[in-house]
C-alpha positions as CSV (number, residue, x, y, z in Angstrom):
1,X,-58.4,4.0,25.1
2,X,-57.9,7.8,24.2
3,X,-58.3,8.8,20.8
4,X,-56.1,11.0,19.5
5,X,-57.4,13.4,16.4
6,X,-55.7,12.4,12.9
7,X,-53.9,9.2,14.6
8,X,-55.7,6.2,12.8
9,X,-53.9,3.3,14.5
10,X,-56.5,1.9,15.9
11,X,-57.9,1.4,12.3
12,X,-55.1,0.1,10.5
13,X,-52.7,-1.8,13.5
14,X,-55.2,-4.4,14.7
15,X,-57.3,-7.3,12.7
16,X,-60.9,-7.6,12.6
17,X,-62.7,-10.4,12.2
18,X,-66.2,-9.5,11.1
19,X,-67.8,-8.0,8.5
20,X,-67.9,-4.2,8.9
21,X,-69.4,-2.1,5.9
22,X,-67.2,-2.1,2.8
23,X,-65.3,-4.9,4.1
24,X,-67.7,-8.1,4.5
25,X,-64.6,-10.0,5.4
26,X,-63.2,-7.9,8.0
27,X,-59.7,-6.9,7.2
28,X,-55.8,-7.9,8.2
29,X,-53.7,-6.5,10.4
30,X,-51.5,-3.6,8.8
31,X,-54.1,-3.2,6.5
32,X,-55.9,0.2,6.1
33,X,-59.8,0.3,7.0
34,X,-62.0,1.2,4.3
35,X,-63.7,3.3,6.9
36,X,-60.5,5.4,7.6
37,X,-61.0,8.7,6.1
38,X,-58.3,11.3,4.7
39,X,-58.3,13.0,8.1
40,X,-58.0,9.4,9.5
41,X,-61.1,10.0,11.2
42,X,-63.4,6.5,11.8
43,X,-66.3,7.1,9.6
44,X,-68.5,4.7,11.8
45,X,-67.5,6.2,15.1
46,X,-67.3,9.4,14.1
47,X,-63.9,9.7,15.9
């Protein structure tokens, strides 16, 4: 997958499943990651 700077789909679009930290139930699909910062930069990835 390419990642494109300020996008963020890829960390509100799809489910998760598992824990991830700040969300210890993983999260719904459409639902903003708690990881997602302002820039919607993944704060775990660092991308």
């Amino acid at each position: 997958m390419q990642c494109r700077n300020g996008c963020g789909a890829c960390c509100i679009a799809p489910s998760i499943s598992t824990a991830i930290p700040g969300m210890p139930n993983g999260k719904p699909a459409g639902v903003r990651c708690i990881q997602l910062d302002k820039n919607n930069s993944c704060q775990i990835f660092a991308q």
